[in-house]
Chimera marker file (.cmm) of the C-alpha trace (Angstrom):
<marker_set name="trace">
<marker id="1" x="33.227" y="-22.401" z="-2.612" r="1" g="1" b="0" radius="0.5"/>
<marker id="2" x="33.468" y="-20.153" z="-5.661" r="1" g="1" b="0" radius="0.5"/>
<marker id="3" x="29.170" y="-20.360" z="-5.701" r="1" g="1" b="0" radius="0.5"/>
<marker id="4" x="29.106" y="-19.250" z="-2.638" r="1" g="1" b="0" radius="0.5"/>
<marker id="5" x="30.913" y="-16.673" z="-2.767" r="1" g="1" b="0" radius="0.5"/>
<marker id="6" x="29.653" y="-15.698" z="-5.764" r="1" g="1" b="0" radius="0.5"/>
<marker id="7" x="25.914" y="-15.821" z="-4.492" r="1" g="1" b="0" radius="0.5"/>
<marker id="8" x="27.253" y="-13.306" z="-1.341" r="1" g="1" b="0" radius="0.5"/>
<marker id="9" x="28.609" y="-10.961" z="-3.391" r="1" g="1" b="0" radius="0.5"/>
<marker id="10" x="25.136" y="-11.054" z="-6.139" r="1" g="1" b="0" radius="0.5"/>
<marker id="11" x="22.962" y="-8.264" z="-4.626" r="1" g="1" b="0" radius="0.5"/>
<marker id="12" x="20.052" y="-8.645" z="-6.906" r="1" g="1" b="0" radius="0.5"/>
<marker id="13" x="18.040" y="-10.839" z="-5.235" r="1" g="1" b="0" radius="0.5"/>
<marker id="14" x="18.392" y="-8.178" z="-2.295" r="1" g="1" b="0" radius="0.5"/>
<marker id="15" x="17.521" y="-5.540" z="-4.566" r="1" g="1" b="0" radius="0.5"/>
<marker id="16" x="14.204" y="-7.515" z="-5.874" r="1" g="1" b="0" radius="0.5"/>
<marker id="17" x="13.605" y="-7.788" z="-1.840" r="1" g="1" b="0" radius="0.5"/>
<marker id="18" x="13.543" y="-4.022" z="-1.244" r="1" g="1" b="0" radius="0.5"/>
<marker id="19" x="11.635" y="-3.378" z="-3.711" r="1" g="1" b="0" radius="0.5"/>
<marker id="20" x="8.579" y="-5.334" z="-2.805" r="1" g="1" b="0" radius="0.5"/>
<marker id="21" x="8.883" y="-4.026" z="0.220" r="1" g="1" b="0" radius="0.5"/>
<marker id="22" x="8.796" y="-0.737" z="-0.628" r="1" g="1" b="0" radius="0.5"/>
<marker id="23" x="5.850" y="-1.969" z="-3.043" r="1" g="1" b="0" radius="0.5"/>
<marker id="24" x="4.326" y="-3.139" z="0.013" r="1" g="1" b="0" radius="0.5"/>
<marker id="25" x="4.302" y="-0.462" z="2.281" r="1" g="1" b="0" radius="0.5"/>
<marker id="26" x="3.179" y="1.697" z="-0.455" r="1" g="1" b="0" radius="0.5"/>
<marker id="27" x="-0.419" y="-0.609" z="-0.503" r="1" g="1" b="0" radius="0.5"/>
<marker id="28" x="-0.398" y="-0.457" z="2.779" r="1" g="1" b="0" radius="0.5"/>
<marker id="29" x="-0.221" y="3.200" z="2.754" r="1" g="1" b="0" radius="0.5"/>
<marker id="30" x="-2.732" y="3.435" z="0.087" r="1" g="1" b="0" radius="0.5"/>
<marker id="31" x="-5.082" y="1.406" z="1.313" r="1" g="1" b="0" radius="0.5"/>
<marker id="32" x="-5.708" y="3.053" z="4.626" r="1" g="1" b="0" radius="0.5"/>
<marker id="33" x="-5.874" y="6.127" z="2.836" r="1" g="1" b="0" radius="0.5"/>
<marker id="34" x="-9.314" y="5.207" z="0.845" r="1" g="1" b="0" radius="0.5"/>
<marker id="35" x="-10.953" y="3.453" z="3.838" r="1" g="1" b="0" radius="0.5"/>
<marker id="36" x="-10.678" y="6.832" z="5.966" r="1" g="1" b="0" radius="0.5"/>
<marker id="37" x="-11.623" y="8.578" z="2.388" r="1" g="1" b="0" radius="0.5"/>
<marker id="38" x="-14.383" y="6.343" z="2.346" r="1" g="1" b="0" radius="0.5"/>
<marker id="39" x="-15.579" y="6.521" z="5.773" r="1" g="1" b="0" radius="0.5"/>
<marker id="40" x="-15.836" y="10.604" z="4.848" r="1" g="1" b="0" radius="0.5"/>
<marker id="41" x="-17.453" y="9.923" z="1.527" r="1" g="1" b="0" radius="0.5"/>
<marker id="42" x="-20.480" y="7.618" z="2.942" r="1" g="1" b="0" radius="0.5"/>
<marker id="43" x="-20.815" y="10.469" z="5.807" r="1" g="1" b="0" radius="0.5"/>
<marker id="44" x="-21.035" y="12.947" z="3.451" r="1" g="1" b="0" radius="0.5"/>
<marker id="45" x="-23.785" y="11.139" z="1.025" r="1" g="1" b="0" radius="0.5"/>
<marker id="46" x="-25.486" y="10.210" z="3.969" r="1" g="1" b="0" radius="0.5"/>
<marker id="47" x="-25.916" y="13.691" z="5.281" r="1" g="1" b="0" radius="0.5"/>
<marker id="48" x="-26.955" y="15.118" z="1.641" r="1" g="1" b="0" radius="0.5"/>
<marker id="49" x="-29.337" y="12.350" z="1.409" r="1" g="1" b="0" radius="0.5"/>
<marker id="50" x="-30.840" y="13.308" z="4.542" r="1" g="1" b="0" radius="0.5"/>
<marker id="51" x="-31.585" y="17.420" z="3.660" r="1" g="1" b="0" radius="0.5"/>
<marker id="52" x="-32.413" y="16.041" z="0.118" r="1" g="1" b="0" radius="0.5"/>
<marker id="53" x="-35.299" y="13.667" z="1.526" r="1" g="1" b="0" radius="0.5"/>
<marker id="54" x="-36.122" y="16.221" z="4.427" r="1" g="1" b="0" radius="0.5"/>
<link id1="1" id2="2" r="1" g="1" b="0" radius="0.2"/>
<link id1="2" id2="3" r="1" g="1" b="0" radius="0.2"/>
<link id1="3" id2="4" r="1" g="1" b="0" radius="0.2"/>
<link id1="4" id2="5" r="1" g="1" b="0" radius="0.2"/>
<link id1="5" id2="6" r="1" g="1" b="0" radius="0.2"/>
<link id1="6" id2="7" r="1" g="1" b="0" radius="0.2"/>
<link id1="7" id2="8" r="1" g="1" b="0" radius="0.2"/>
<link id1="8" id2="9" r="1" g="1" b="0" radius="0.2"/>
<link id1="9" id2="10" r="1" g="1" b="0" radius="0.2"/>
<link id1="10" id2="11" r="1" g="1" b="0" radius="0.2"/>
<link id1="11" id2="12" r="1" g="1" b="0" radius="0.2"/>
<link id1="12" id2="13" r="1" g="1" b="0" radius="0.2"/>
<link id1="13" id2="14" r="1" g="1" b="0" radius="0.2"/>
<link id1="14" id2="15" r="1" g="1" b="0" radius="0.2"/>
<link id1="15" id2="16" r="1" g="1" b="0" radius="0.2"/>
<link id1="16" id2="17" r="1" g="1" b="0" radius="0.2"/>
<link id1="17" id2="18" r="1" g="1" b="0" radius="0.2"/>
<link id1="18" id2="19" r="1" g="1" b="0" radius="0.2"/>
<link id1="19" id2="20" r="1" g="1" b="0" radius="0.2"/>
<link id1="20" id2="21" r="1" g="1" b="0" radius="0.2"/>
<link id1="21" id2="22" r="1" g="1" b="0" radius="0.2"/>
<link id1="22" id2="23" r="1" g="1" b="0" radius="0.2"/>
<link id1="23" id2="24" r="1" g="1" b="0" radius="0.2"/>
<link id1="24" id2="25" r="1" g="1" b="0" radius="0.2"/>
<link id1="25" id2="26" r="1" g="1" b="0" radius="0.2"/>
<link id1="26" id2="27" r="1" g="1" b="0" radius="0.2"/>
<link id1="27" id2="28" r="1" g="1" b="0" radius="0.2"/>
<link id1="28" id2="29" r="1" g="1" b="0" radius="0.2"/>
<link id1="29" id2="30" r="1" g="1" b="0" radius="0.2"/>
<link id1="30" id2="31" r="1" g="1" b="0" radius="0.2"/>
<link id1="31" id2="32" r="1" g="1" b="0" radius="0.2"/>
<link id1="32" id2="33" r="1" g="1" b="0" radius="0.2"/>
<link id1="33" id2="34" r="1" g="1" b="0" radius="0.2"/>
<link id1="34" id2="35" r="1" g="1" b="0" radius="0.2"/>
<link id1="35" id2="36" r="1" g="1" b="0" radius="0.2"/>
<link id1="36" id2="37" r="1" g="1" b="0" radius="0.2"/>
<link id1="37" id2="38" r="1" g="1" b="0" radius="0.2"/>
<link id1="38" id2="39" r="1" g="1" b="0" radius="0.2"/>
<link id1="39" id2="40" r="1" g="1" b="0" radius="0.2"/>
<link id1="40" id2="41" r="1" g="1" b="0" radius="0.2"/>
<link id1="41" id2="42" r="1" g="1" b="0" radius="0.2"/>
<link id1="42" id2="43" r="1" g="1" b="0" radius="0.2"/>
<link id1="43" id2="44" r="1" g="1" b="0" radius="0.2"/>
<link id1="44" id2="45" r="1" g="1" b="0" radius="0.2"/>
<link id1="45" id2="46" r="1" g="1" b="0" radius="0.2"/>
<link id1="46" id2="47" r="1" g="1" b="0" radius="0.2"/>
<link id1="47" id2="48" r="1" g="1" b="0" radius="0.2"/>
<link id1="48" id2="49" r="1" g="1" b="0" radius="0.2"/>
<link id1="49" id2="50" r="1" g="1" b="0" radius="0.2"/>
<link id1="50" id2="51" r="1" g="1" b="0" radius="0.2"/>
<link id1="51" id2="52" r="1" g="1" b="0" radius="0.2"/>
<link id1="52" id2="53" r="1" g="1" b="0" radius="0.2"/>
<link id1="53" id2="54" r="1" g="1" b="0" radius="0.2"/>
</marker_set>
């Protein structure tokens, strides 16, 4: 009984939890971010490559 109620009360493991999720949406953030970056880049390239070769 006293591990139990010692493992309810232990908020670390919670802590380590909200963390990665934080971590996580933070990626996720991240990584939308440079594929609509990089959808802009390769348009951009493409266009200067086209008056450069024209």
């Amino acid at each position: 009984m006293k591990f139990i109620n010692k493992m309810l009360r232990d908020e670390q493991g919670a802590t380590a939890i909200e963390y990665g999720l934080i971590a996580a949406l933070i990626a996720v953030a991240a990584i939308t971010a440079m594929q609509g970056l990089g959808n802009q880049l390769s348009d951009t390239f493409s266009e200067v490559s086209t008056e450069m070769a024209g």
